[in-house]
Structure formats: C-alpha cells, structure tokens
CHARMM internal coordinates of N, CA and C (Angstrom, degrees):
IC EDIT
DIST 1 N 1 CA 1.4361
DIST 1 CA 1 C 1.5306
ANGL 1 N 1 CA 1 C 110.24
DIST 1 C 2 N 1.1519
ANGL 1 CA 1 C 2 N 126.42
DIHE 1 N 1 CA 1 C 2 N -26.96
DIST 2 N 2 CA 1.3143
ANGL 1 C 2 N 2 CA 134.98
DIHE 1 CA 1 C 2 N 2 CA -167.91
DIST 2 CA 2 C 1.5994
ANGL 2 N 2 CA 2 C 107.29
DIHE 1 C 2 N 2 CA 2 C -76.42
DIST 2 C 3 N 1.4118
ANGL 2 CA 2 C 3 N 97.56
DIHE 2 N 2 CA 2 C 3 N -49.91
DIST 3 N 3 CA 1.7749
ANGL 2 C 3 N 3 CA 113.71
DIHE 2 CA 2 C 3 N 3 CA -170.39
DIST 3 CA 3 C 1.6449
ANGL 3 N 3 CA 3 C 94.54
DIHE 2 C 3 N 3 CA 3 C -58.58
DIST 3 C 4 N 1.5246
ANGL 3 CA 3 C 4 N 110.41
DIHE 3 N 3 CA 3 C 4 N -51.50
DIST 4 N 4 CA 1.6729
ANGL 3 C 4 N 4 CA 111.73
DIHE 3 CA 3 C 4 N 4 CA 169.38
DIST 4 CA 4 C 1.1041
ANGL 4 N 4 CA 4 C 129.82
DIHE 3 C 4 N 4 CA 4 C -51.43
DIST 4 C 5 N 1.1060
ANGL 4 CA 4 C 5 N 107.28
DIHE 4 N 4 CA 4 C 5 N -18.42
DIST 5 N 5 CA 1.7776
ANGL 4 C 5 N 5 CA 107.72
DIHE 4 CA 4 C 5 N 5 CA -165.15
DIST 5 CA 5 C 1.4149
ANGL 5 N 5 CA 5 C 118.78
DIHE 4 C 5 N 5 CA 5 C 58.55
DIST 5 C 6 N 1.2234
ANGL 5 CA 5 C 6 N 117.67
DIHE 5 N 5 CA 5 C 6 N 43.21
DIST 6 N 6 CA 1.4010
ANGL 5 C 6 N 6 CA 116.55
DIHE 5 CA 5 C 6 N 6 CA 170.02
DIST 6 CA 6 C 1.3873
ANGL 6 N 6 CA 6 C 104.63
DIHE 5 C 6 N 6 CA 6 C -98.54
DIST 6 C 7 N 1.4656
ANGL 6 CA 6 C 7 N 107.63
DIHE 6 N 6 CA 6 C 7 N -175.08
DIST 7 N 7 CA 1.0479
ANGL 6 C 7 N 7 CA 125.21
DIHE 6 CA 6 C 7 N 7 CA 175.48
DIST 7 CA 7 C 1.5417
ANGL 7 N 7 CA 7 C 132.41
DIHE 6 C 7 N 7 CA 7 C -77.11
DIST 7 C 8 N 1.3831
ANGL 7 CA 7 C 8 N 142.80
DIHE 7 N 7 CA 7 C 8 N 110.62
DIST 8 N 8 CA 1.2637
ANGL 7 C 8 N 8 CA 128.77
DIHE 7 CA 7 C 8 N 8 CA -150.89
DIST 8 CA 8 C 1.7178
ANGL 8 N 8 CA 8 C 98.23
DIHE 7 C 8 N 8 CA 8 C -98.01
DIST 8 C 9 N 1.7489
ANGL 8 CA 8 C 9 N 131.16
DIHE 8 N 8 CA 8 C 9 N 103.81
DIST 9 N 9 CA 0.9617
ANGL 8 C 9 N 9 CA 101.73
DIHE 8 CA 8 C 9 N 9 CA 154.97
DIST 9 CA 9 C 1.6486
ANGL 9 N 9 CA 9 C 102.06
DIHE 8 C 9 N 9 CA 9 C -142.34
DIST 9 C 10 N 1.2418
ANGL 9 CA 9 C 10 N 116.99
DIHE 9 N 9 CA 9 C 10 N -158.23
DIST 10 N 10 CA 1.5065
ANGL 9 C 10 N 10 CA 118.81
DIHE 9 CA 9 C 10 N 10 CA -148.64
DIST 10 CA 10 C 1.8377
ANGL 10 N 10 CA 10 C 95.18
DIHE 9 C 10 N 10 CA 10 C -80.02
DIST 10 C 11 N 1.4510
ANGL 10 CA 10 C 11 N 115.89
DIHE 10 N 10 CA 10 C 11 N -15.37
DIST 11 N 11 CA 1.4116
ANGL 10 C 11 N 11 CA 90.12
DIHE 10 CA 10 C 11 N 11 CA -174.63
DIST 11 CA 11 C 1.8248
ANGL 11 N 11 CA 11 C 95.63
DIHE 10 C 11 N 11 CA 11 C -89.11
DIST 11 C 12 N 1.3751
ANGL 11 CA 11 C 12 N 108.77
DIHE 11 N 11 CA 11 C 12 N -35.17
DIST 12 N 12 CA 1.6532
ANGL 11 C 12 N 12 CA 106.65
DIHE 11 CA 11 C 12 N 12 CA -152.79
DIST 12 CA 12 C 1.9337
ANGL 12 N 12 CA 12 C 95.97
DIHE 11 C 12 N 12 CA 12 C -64.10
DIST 12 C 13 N 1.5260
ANGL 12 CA 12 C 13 N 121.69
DIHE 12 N 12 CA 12 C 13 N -35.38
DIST 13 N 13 CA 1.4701
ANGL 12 C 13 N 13 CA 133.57
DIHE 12 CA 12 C 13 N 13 CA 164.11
DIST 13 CA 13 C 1.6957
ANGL 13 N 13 CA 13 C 101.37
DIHE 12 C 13 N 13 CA 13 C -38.64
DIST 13 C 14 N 1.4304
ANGL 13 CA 13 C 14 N 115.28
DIHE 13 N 13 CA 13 C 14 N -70.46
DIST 14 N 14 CA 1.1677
ANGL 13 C 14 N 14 CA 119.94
DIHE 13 CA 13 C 14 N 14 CA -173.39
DIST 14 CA 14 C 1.9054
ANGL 14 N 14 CA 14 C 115.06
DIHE 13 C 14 N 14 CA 14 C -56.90
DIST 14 C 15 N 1.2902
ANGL 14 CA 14 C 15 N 116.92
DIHE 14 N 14 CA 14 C 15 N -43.62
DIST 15 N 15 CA 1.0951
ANGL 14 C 15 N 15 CA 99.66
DIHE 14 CA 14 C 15 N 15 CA 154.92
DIST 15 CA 15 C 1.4098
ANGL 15 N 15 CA 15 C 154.65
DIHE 14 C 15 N 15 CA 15 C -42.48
DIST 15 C 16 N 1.5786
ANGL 15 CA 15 C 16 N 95.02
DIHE 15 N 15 CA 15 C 16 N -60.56
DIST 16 N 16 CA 1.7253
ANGL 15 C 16 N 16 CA 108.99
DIHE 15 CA 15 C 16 N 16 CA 166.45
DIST 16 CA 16 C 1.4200
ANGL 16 N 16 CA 16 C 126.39
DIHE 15 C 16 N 16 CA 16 C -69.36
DIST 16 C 17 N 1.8650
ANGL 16 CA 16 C 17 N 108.30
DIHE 16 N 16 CA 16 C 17 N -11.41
DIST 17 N 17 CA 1.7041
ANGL 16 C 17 N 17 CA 97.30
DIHE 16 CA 16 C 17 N 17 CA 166.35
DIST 17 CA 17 C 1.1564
ANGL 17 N 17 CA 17 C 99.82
DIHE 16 C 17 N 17 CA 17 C -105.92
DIST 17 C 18 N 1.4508
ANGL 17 CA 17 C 18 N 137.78
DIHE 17 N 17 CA 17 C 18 N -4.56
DIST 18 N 18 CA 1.3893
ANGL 17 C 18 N 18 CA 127.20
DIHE 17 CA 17 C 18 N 18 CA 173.93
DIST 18 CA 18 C 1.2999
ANGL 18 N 18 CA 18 C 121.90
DIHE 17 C 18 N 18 CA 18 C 85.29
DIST 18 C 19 N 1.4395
ANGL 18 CA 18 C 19 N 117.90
DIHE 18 N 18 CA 18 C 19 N 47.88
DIST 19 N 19 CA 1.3215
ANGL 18 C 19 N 19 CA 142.01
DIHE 18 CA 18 C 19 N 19 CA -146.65
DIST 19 CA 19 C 1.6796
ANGL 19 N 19 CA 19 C 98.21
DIHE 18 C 19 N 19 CA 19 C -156.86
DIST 19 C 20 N 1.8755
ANGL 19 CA 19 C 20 N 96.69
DIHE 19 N 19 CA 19 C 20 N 150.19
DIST 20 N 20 CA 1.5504
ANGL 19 C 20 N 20 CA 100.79
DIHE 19 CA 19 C 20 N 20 CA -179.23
DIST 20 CA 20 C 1.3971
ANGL 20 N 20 CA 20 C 109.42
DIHE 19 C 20 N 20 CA 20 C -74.63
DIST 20 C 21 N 0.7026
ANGL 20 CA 20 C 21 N 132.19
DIHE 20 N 20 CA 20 C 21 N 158.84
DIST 21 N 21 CA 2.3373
ANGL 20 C 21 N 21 CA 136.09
DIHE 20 CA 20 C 21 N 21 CA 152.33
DIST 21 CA 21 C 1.8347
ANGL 21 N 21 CA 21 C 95.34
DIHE 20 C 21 N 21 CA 21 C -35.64
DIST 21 C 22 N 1.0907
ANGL 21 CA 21 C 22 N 88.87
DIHE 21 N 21 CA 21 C 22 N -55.64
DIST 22 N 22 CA 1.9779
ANGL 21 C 22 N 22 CA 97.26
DIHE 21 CA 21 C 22 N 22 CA -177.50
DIST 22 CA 22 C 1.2991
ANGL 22 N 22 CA 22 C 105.73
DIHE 21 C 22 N 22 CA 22 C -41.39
DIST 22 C 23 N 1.1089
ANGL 22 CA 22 C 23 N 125.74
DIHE 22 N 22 CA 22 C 23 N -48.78
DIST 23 N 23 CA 1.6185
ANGL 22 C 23 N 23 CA 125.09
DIHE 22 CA 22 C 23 N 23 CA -164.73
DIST 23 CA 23 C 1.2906
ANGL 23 N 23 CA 23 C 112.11
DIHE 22 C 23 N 23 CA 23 C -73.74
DIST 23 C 24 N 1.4822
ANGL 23 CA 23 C 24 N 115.93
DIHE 23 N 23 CA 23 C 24 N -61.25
DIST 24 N 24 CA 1.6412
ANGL 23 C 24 N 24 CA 115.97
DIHE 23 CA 23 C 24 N 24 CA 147.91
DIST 24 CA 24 C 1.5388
ANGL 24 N 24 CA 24 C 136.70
DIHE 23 C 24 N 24 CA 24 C -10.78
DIST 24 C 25 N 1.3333
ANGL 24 CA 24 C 25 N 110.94
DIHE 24 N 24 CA 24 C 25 N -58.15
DIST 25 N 25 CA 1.1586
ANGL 24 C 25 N 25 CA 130.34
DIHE 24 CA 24 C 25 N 25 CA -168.92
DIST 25 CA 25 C 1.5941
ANGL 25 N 25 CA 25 C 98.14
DIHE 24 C 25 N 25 CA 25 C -85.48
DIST 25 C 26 N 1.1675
ANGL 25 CA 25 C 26 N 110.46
DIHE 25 N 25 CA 25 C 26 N -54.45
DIST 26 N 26 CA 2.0261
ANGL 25 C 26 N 26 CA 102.92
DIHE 25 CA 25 C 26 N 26 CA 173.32
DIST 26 CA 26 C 1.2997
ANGL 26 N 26 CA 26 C 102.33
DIHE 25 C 26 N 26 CA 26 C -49.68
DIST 26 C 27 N 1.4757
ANGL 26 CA 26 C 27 N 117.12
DIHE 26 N 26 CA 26 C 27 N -58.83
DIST 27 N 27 CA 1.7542
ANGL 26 C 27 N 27 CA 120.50
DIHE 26 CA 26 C 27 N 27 CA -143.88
DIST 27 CA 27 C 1.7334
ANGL 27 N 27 CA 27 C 101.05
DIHE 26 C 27 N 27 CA 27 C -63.08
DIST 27 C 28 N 1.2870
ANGL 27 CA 27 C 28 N 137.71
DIHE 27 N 27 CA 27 C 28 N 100.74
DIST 28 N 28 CA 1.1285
ANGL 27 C 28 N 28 CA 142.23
DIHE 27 CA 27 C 28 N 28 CA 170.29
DIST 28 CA 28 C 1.8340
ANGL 28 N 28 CA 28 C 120.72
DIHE 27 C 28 N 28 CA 28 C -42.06
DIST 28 C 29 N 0.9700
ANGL 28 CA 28 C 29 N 94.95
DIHE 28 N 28 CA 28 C 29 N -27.99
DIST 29 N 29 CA 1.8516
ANGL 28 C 29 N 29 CA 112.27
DIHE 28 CA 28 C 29 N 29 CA 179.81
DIST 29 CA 29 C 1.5857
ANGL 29 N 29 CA 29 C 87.84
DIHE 28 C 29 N 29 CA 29 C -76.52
DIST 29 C 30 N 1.7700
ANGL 29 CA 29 C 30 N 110.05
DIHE 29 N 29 CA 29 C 30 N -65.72
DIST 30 N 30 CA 1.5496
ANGL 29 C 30 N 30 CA 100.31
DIHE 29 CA 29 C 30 N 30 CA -158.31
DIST 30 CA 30 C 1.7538
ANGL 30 N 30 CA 30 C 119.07
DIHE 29 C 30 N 30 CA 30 C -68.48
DIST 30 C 31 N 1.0346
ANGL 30 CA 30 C 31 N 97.32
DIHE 30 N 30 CA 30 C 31 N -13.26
DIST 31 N 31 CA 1.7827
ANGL 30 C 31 N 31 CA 109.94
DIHE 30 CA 30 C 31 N 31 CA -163.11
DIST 31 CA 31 C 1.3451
ANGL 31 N 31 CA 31 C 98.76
DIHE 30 C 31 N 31 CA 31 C -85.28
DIST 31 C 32 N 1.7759
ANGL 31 CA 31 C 32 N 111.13
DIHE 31 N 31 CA 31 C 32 N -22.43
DIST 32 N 32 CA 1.7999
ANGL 31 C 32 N 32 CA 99.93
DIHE 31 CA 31 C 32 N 32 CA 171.22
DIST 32 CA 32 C 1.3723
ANGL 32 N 32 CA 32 C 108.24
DIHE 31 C 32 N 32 CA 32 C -103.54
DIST 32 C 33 N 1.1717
ANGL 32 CA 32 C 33 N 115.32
DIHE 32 N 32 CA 32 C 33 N 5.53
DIST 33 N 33 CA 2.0253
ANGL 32 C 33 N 33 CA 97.05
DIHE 32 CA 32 C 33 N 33 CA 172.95
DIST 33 CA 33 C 1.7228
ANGL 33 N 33 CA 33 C 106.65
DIHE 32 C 33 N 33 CA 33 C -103.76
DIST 33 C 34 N 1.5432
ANGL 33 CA 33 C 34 N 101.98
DIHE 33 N 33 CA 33 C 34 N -10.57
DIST 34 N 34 CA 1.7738
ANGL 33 C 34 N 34 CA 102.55
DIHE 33 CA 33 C 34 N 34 CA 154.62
DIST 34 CA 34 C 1.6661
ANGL 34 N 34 CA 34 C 118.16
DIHE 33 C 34 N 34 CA 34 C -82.36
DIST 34 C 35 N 1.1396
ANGL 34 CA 34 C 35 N 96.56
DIHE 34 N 34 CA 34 C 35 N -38.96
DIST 35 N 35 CA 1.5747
ANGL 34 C 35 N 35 CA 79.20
DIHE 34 CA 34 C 35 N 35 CA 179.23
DIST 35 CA 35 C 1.8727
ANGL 35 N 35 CA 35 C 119.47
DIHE 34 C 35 N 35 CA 35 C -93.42
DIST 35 C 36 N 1.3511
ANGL 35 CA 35 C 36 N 101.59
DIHE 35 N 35 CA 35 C 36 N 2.17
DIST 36 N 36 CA 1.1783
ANGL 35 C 36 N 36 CA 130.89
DIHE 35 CA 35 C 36 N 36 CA 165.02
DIST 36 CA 36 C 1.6940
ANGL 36 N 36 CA 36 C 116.25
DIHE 35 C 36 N 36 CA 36 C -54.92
DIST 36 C 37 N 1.6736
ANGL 36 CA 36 C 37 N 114.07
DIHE 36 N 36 CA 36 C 37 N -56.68
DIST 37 N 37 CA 0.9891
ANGL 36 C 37 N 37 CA 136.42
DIHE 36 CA 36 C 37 N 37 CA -141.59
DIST 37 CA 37 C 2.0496
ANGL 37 N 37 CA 37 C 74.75
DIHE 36 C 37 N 37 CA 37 C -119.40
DIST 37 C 38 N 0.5547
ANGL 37 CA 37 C 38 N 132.19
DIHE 37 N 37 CA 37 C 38 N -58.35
DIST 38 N 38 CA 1.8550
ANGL 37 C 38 N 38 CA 114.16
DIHE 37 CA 37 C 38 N 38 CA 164.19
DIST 38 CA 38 C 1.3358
ANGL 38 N 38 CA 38 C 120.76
DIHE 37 C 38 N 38 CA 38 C -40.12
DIST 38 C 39 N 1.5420
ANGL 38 CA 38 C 39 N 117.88
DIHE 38 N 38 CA 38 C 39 N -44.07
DIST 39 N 39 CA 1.2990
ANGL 38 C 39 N 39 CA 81.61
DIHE 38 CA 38 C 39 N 39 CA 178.50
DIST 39 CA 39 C 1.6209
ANGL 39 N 39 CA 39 C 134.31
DIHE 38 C 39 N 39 CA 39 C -95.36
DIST 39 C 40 N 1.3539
ANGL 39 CA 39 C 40 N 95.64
DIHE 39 N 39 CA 39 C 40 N -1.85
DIST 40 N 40 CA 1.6181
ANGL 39 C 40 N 40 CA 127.43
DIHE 39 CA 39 C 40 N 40 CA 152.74
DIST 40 CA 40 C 1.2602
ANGL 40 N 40 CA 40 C 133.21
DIHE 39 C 40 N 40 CA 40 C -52.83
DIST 40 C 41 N 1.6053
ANGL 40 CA 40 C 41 N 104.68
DIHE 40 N 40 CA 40 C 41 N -16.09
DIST 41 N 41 CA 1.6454
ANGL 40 C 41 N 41 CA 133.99
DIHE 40 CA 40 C 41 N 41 CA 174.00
DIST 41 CA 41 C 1.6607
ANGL 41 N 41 CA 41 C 99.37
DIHE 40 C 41 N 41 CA 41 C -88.92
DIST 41 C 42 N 0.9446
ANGL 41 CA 41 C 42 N 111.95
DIHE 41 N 41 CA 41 C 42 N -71.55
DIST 42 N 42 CA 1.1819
ANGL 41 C 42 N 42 CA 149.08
DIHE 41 CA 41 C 42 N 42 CA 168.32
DIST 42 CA 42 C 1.8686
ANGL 42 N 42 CA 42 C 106.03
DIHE 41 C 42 N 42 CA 42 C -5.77
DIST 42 C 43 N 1.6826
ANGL 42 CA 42 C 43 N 95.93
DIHE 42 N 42 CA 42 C 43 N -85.75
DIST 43 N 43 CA 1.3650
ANGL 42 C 43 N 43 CA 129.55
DIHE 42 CA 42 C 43 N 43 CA -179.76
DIST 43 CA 43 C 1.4725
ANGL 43 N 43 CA 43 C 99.52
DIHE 42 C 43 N 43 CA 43 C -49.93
DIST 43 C 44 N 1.4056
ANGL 43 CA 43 C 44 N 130.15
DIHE 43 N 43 CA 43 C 44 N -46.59
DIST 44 N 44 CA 1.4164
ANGL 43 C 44 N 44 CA 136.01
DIHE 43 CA 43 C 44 N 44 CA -155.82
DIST 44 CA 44 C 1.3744
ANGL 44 N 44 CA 44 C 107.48
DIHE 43 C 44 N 44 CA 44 C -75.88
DIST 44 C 45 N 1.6414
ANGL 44 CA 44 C 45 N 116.17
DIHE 44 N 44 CA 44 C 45 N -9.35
DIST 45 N 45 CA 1.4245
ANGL 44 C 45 N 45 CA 107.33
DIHE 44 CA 44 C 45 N 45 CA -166.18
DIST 45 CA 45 C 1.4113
ANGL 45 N 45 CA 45 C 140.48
DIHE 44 C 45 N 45 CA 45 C 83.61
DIST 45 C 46 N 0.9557
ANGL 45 CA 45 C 46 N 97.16
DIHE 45 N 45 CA 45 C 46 N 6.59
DIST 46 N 46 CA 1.3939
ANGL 45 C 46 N 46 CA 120.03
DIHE 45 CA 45 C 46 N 46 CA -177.07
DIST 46 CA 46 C 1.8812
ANGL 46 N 46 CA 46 C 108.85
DIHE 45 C 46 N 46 CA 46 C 57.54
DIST 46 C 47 N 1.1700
ANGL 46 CA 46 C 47 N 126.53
DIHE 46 N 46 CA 46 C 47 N 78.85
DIST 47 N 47 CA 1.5933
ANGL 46 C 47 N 47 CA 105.00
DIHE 46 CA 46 C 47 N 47 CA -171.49
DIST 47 CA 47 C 1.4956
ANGL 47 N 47 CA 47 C 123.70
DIHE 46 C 47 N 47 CA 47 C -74.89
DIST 47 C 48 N 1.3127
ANGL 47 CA 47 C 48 N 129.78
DIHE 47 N 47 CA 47 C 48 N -6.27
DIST 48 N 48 CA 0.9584
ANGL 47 C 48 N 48 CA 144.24
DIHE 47 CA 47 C 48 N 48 CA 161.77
DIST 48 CA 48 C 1.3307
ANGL 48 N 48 CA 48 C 122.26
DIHE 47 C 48 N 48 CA 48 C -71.88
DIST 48 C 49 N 1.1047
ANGL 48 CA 48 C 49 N 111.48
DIHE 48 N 48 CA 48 C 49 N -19.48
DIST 49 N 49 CA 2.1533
ANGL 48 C 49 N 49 CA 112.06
DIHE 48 CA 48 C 49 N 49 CA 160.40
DIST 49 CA 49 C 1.4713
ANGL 49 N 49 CA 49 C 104.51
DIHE 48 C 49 N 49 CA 49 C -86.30
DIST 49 C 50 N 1.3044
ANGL 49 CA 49 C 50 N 128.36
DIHE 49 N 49 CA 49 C 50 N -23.28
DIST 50 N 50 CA 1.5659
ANGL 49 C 50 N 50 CA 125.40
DIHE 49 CA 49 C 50 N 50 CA -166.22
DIST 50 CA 50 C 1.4650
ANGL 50 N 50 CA 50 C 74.90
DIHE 49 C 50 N 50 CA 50 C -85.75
DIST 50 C 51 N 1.1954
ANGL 50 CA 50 C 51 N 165.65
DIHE 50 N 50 CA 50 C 51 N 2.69
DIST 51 N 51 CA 1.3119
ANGL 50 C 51 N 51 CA 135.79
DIHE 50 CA 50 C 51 N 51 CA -143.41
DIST 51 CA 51 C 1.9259
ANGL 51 N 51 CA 51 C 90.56
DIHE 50 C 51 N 51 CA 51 C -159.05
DIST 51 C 52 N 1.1490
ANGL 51 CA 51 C 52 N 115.52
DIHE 51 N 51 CA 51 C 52 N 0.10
DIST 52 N 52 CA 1.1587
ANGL 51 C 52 N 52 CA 106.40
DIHE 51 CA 51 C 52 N 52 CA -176.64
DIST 52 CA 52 C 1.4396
ANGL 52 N 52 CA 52 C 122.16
DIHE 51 C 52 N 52 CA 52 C -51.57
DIST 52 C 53 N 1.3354
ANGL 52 CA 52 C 53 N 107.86
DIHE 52 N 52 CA 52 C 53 N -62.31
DIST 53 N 53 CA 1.5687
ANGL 52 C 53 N 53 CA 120.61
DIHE 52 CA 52 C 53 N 53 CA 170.41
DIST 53 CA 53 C 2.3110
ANGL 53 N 53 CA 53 C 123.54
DIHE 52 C 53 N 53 CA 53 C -15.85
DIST 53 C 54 N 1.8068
ANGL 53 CA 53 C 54 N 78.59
DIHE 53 N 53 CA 53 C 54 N -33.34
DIST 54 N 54 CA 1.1868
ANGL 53 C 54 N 54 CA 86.57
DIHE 53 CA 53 C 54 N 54 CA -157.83
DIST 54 CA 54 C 1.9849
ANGL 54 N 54 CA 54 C 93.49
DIHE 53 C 54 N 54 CA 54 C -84.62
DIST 54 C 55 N 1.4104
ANGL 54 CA 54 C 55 N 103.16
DIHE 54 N 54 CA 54 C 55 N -26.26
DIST 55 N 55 CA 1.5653
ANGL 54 C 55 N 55 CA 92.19
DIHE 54 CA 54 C 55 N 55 CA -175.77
DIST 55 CA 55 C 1.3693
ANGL 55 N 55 CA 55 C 102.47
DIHE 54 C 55 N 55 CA 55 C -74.72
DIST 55 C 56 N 1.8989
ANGL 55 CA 55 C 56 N 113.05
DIHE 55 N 55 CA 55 C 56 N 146.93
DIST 56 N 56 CA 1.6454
ANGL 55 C 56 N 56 CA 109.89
DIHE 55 CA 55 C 56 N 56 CA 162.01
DIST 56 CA 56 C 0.9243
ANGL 56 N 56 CA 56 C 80.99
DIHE 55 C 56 N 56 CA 56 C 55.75
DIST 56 C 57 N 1.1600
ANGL 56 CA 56 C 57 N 159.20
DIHE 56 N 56 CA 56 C 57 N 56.89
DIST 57 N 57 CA 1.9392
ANGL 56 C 57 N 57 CA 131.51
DIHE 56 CA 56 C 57 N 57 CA 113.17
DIST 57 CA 57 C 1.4026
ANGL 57 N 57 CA 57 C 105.95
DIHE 56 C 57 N 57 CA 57 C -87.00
DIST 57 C 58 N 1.2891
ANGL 57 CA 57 C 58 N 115.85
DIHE 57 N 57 CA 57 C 58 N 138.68
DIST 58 N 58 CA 1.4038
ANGL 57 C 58 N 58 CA 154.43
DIHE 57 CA 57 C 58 N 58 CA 163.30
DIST 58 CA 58 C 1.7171
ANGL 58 N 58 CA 58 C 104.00
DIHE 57 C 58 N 58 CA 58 C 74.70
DIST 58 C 59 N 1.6388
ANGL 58 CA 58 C 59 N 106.43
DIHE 58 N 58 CA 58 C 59 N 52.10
DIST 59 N 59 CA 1.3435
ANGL 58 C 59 N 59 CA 101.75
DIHE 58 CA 58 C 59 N 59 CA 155.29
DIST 59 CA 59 C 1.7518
ANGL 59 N 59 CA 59 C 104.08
DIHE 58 C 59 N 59 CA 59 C -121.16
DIST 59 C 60 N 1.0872
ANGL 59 CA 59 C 60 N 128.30
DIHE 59 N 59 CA 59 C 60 N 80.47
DIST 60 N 60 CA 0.9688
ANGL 59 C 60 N 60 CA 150.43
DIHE 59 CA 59 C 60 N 60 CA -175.52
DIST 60 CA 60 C 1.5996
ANGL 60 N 60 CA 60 C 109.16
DIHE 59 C 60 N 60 CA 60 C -89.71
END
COOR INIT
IC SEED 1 N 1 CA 1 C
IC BUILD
C-alpha cells in the first residue's frame, strides 16, 4: 500500500489480506503496524498530493 500510495486503513488492509476489520482491530500486533504505518503516512505529508498534478496530467 505504501509503494502505491494509497491509503492505509483498517478496511482497505482487511481487504487485500482477506481478513474481517474485526480481526485487525482484536489482533494487537496487527492494529499497531496499521496504526503504526498511519501515522507515518500522516507525518510524511502526504507526498502524493504535493505531486498530484504530476500524475495523469496531459492524457486528456
């Protein structure tokens, strides 16, 4: 998710490993390398909005 630049949160995680939100949210390991990796999103500034312009421009 990172390399993508998407968004890291407990459902889009739960999707791509194929797992409920529930499991996430119990699993103490998993619930801190998501919210781990948020606020690490977070802090960074998002570089993919400073850079938006540059994706998909001029395929019009």
């Amino acid at each position: 998710m990172r390399h993508r630049h998407t968004a890291v949160t407990f459902q889009a995680v739960a999707r791509k490993a194929g797992v409920s939100r529930a499991f996430l949210y119990e699993n103490p390991e998993a619930r801190n390398l998501i919210e781990t990796a948020r606020e690490r999103r977070e802090g960074a500034g998002r570089p993919e909005r400073q850079h938006g312009s540059e994706v998909g421009g001029g395929l019009a």
